[in-house]
DOKOLRO-533937 format. One record per residue (C-alpha): residue number from 1; z, x, y. Coordinates in pm, whole numbers, plus 50000, padded with zeros to 5 digits. Layout:
<recs>
rovo:zz:xx:yy
NUM:Z:X:Y
...
</recs>
This chain:
<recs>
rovo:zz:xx:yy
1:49250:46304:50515
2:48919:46148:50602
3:48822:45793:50683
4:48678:45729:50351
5:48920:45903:50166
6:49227:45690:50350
7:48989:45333:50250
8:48987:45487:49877
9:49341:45524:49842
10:49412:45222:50040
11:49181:45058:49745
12:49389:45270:49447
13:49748:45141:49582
14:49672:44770:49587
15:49444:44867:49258
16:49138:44717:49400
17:48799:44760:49285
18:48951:44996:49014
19:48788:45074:48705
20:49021:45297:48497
21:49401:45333:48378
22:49551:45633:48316
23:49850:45551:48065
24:50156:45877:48075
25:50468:45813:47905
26:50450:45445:47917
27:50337:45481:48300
28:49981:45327:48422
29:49764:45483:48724
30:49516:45261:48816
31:49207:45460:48942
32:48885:45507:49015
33:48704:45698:48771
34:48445:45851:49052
35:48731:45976:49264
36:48879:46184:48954
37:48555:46240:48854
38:48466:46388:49162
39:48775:46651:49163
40:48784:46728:48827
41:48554:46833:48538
42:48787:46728:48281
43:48791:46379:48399
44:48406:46327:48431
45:48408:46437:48046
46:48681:46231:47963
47:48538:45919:48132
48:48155:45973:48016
49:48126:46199:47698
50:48435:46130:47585
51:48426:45714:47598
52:48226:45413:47598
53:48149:45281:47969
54:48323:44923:47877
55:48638:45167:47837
56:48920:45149:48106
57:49254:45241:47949
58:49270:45639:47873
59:49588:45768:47710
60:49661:46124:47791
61:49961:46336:47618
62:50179:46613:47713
63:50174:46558:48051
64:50464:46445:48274
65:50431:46143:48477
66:50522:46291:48816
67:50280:46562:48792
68:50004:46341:48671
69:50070:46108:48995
70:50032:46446:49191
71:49735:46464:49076
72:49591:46167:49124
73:49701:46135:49483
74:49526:46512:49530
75:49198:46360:49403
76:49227:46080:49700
77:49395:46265:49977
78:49316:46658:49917
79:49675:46741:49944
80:49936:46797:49681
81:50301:46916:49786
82:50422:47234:49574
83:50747:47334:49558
84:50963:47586:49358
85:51075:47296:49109
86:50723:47183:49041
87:50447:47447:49067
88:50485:47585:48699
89:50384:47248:48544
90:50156:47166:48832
91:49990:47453:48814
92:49950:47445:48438
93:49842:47115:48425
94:49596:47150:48688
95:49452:47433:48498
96:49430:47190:48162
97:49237:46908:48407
98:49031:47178:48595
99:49137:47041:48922
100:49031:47372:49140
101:49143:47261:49436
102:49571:47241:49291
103:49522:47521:49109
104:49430:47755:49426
105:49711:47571:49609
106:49996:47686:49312
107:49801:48003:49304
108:49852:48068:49682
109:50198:47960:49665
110:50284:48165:49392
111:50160:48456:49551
112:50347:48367:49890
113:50670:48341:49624
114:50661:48644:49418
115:50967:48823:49367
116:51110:49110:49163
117:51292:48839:48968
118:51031:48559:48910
119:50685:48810:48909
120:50685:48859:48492
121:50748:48481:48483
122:50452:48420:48685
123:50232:48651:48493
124:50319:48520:48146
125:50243:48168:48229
126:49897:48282:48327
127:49860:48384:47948
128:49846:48013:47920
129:49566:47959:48136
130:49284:48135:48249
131:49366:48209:48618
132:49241:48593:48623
133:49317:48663:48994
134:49655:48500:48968
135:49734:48710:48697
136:49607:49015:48833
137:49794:48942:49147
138:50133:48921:48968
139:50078:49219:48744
140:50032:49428:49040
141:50341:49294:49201
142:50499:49358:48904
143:50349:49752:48915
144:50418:49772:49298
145:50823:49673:49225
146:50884:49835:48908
147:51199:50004:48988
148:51353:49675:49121
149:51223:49456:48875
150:51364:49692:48586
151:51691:49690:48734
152:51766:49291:48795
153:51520:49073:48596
154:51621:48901:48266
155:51246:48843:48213
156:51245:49229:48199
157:51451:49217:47918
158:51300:48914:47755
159:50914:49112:47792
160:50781:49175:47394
161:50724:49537:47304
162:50327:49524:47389
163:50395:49353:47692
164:50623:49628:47784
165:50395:49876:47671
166:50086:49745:47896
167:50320:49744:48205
168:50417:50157:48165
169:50095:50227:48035
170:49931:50169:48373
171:49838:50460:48631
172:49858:50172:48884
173:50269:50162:48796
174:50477:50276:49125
175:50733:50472:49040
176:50936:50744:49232
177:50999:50945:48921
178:50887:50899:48540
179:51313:50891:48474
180:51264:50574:48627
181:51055:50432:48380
182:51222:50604:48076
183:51556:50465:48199
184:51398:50104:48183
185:51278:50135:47833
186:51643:50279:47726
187:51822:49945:47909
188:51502:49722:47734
189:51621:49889:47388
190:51920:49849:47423
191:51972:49460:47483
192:51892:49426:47148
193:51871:49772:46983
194:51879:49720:46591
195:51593:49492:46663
196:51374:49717:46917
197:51435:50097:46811
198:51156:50086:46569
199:50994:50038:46914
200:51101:50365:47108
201:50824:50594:46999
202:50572:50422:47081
203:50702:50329:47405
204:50831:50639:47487
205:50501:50800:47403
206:50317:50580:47758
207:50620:50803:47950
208:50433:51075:48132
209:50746:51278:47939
210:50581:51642:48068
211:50641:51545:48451
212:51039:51511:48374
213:51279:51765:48437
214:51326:51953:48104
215:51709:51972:48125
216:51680:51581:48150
217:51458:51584:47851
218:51687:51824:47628
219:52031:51583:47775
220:51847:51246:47701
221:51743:51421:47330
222:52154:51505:47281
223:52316:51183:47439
224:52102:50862:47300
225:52143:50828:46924
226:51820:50606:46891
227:51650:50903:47039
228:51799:51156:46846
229:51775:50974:46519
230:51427:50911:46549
231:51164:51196:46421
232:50888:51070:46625
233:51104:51081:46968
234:51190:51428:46870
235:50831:51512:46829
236:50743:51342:47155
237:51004:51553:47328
238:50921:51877:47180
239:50521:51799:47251
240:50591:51741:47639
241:50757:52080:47632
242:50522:52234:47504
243:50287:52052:47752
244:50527:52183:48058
245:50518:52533:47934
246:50119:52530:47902
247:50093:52385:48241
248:50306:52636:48395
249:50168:52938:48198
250:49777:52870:48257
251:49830:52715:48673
252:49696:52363:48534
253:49677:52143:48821
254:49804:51798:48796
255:49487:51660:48891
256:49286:51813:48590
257:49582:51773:48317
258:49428:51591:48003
259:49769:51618:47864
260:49849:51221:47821
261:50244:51333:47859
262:50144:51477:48189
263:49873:51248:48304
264:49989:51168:48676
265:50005:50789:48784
266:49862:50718:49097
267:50040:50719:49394
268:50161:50424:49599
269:50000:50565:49951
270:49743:50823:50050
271:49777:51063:50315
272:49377:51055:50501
273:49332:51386:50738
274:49014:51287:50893
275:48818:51442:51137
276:48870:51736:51378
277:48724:52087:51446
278:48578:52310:51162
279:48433:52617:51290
280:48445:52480:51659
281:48234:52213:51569
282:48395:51837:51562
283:48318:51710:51165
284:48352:51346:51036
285:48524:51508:50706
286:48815:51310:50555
287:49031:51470:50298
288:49330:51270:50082
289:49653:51373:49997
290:49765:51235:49638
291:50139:51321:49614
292:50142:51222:49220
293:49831:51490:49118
294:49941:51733:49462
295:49632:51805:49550
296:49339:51699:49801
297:49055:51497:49763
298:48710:51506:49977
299:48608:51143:50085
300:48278:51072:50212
301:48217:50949:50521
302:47866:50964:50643
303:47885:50693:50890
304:48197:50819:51115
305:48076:50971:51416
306:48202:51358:51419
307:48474:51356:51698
308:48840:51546:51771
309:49104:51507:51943
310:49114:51149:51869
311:49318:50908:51746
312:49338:50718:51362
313:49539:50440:51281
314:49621:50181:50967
315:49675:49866:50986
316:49603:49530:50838
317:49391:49734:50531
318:49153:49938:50739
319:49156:50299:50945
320:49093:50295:51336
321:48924:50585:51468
322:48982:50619:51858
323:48847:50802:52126
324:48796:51206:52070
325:48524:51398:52156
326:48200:51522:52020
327:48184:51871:52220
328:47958:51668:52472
329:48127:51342:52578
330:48469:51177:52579
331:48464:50866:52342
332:48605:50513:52461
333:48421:50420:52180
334:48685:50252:51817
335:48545:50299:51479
336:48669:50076:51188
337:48678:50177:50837
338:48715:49897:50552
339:48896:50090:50294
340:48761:49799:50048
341:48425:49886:50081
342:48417:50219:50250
343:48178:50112:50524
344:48213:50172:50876
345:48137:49940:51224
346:48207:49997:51559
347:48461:49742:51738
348:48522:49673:52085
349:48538:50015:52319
350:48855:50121:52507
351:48826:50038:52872
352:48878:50399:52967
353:48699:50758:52765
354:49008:50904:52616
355:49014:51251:52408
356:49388:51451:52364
357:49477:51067:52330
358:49754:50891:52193
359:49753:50601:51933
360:50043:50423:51713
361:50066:50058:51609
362:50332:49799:51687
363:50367:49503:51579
364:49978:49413:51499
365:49841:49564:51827
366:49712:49939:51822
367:49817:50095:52152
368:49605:50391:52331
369:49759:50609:52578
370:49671:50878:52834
371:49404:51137:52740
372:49134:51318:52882
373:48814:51147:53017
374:48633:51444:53106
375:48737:51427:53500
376:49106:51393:53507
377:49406:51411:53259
378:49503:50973:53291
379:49853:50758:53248
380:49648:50453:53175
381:49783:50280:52842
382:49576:49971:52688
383:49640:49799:52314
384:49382:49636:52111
385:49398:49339:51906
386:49220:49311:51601
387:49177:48950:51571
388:48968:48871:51888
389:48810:49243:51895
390:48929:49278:52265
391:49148:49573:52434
392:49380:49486:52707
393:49521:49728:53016
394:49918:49766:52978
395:50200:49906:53223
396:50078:50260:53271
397:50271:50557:53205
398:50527:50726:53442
399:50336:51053:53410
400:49945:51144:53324
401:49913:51322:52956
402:49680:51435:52719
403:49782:51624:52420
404:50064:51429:52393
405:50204:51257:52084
406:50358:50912:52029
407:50513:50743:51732
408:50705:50363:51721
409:51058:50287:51635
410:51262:50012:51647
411:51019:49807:51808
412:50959:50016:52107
413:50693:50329:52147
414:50767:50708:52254
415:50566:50886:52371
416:50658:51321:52416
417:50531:51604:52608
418:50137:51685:52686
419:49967:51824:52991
420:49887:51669:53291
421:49604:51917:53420
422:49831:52171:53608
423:50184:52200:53393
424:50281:52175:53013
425:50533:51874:52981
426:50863:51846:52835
427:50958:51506:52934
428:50908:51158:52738
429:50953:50804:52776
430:50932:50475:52578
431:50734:50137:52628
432:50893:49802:52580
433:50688:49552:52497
434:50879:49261:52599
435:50908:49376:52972
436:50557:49587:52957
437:50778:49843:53109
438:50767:50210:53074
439:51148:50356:53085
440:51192:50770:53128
441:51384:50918:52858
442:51605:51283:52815
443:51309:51553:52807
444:51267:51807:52479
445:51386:52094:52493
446:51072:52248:52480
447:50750:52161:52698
448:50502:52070:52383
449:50153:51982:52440
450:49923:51945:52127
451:50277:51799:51932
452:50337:51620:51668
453:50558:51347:51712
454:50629:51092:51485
455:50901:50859:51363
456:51146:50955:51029
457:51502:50854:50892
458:51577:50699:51248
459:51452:50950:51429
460:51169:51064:51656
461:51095:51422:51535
462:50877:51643:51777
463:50721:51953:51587
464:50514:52233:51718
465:50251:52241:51996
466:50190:52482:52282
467:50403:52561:52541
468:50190:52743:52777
469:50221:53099:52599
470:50247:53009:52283
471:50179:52817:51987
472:50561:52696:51836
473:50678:52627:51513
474:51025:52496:51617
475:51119:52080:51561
476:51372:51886:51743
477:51473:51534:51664
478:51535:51259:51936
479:51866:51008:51850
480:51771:50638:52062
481:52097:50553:52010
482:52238:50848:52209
483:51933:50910:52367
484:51985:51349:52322
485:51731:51551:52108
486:51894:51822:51875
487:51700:52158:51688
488:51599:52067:51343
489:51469:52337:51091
490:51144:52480:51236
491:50813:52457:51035
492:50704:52768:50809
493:50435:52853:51061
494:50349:52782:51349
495:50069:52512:51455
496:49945:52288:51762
497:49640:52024:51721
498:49738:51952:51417
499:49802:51559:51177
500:50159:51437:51154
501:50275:51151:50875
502:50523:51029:50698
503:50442:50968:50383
504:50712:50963:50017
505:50994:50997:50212
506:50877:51337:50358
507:50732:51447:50715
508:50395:51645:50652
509:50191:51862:50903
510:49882:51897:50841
511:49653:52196:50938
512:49635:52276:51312
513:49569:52616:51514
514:49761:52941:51553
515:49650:53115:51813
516:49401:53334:51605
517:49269:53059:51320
518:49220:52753:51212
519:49504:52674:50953
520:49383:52472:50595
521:49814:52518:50530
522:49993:52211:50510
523:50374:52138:50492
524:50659:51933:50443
525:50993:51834:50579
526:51280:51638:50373
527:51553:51598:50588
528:51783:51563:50299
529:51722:51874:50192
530:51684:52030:50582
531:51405:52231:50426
532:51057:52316:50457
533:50807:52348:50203
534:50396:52429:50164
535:50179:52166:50010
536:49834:52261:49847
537:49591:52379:50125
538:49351:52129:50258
539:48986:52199:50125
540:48860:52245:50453
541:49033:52395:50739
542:49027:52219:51076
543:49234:52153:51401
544:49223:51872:51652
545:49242:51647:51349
546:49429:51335:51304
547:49601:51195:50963
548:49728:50845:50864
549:49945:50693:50578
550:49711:50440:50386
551:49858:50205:50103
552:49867:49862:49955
553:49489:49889:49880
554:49351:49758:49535
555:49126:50036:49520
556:49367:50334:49532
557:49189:50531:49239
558:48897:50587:49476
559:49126:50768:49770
560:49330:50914:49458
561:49210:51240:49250
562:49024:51225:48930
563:49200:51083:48638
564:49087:51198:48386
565:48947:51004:48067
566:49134:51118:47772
567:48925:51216:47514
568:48979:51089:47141
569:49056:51425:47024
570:49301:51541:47295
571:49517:51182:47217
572:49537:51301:46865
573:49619:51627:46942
574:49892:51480:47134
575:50027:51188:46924
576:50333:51155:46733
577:50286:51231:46380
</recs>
């Protein structure tokens, strides 16, 4: 609090020089109307269009004491303590005075606050004021934890049928499975079923029905009597097969489906392959993987310098590029890409050229190890930290590697295989931050340079490379706990140079080299299942590539496929008659 503010308040205690009372519930402020004026458009009305200037008492309803003394002592002091108990009513009130400043307080505390349990709460009571970014804020929460907040709210429950309606109806909704979201409109019905099952078809008919299994469609048909007793749902039902059947019989993508049964949501992350080698020639292409339409998507990216072998990172909303080569030199150079806006800018360099070079993130720093600088294969490991631009030299490595691959788990960062100019490597270690300390762990059981290594269901998993002779398509798995690797299922083909991620609960590779070609072929490991299995081909075929997982962005449509705009004609088509 400033000088002048402090002498104001000073003045408004002992209610000196005061020219106003504010009267709530039989309680009296005595104020100043210039300070209130001064924080709050409503009060500057209130104390010159709305009175005579002889008048000093002002009366003001529906307003608590306690939350109109808040208030007041905000105008003098600029600070106002929230808490769980109060925000609601402060934050409502503030919005009915127009006192900015509390209102981007609550707003900010809110946001801090949201839960599963409380996030329809918050959004409703922004129906009562106009606070679009707050409400925006909690209905994508509310999209983001839809499984969660189906399962345990009692605001869920509570939500009116067009409420309930806008929240499925949304691409933006995050959900593993459309069951998910049928299953919460079946427990919303039935909390008060003579009263909503005039609601079903409608709601049923925002359920992308066609991406269901159809032996859960025909069950759910035979086992819910306000399904089965309802003509519409049966004509919903029978529509989305019929929608399955055309979408299997005439190869309909996902991504170009008009059918608004079938119309994929989009997904929660976005698998970027960017970069690499087309044709021998490094490109700055970037390709997206969107799980919910299975296909990829070109991105644009004129302003990434062409480069392989290199390094890409998220964190903190934005994609690091690092190191890599352009055919003539070896890069120390960092390129950042604001997902936001799509632009690029170069950040601080590396203190060393690195290409075959290693990058992960831990714990808000992105780490760089070994690589290539043109001369000599190096062990040299540095990290970077975003929020003073700078890179700093860490412990280096106990052997030199490029080619290798490096993922983090558990708060520590493994690093597998590579070449160190004369020998292919079978050996790893792991960094600890705490001690800056680089500890030698059990070797593979294959030497594995161009690998890709990266972190899944507890495990460091180590899949394909080179060897020396050949070009593998065997995986092995690495327990930290017992600190042994074991064979896992080996990939459909084989591939070195190629992007590793983890992305919907599933490892995917990501094109690569076979010893004659350059692969477009992706594919995908669940370790549930212990199985292998392709994923659409990547537009444009490339090796010495690198891929990263990128989600929580606001603008997820524009990494996503097409949706499609249904037209008039194809909703009536499709509607429930």
């Amino acid at each position: 609090m400033s000088r002048s503010s402090s002498v104001y308040n000073e003045l408004r205690v002992e209610k000196q020089l005061c020219d106003a009372v504010i009267r709530v519930d039989n309680t009296e402020f005595h104020v100043h109307k210039v300070i209130l004026c001064n924080c709050s458009t409503f009060f500057r009305a209130l104390f010159n269009s709305r009175s005579s200037p002889d008048n000093q008492l002002f009366e003001i309803p529906n307003v608590s004491a306690e939350v109109m003394k808040l208030i007041i002592e905000f105008a003098y002091t600029s600070f106002v303590p929230v808490t769980q108990d109060n925000v609601h009513e402060l934050f409502v009130t503030a919005d009915r005075f127009k006192v900015t400043g509390i209102i981007e307080v609550c707003s900010d505390f809110l946001e801090e606050q949201l839960t599963p349990l409380n996030c329809i709460d918050v959004w409703r009571m922004t129906d009562n004021c106009y606070h679009p970014e707050m409400k925006n804020k909690a209905f994508q929460f509310l999209l983001n934890h839809f499984e969660e907040v189906a399962s345990t709210s009692e605001d869920f429950l509570l939500l009116s049928a067009q409420k309930l309606g806008e929240i499925i109806e949304s691409d933006q909704l995050i959900v593993k499975t459309e069951k998910i979201v049928f299953e919460a409109i079946l427990r919303w019905v039935n909390y008060s079923t003579e009263e909503r099952r005039e609601h079903i078809s409608l709601l049923l008919s925002k359920v992308r029905l066609a991406l269901m299994p159809p032996e859960y469609i025909m069950k759910s048909v035979d086992n819910n009597e306000v399904i089965r007793s309802s003509a519409e749902c049966r004509t919903l039902f029978r529509r989305a097969m019929e929608n399955m059947l055309d979408m299997r019989t005439k190869n309909l993508s996902n991504s170009v489906v008009c059918y608004p049964l079938a119309h994929p949501r989009l997904p929660a992350a976005v698998l970027l392959a960017i970069g690499g080698k087309s044709d021998k020639t490094p490109t700055n292409g970037i390709e997206s993987y969107d799980v919910c339409a299975n296909c990829w998507v070109k991105i644009t990216s004129t302003e990434l310098t062409p480069r392989a072998y290199h390094g890409t990172v998220f964190l903190d909303g934005s994609v690091y590029c690092v190191g890599g080569t352009d055919n003539v030199q070896q890069f120390s150079t960092v390129q950042r890409l604001d997902l936001g806006t799509h632009t690029w800018q170069e950040v601080a360099p590396m203190h060393s050229r690195r290409c075959y070079v290693c990058v992960t993130v831990l714990d808000g720093y992105i780490y760089a190890m070994g690589g290539y600088d043109g001369h000599s294969r190096r062990s040299t490991a540095e990290r970077y930290k975003p929020r003073n631009n700078q890179w700093t030299l860490i412990a280096s490595m106990n052997a030199n590697r490029s080619g290798a691959g490096c993922t983090t788990l558990h708060g520590k960062i493994y690093i597998c295989g590579g070449f160190n100019g004369h020998e292919f490597l079978s050996t790893a270690e792991c960094y600890t931050p705490e001690t800056n300390q680089w500890t030698m762990i059990t070797p593979m059981g294959s030497r594995r340079s161009s690998v890709g290594v990266v972190a899944y269901a507890g495990y460091v998993f180590a899949v394909g490379g080179f060897d020396g002779t050949t070009r593998l398509r065997t995986a092995e798995a690495y327990n930290p706990d017992t600190d042994t690797w074991s064979e896992m299922p080996s990939m459909v083909k084989c591939r070195s140079n190629f992007g590793v991620a983890v992305m919907d609960d599933r490892l995917f590779v990501v094109g690569g080299y076979n010893s004659f070609s350059t692969s477009v072929g992706v594919e995908c490991y669940n370790i549930g299942a212990e199985h292998w299995s392709y994923v659409p081909d990547m537009k444009t075929s490339r090796y010495a590539l690198s891929c990263c997982v990128v989600y929580g962005l606001t603008n997820t449509a524009e990494y996503a496929a097409p949706r499609p705009s249904l037209q008039v004609s194809e909703v009536e088509e499709d509607k429930v008659v």
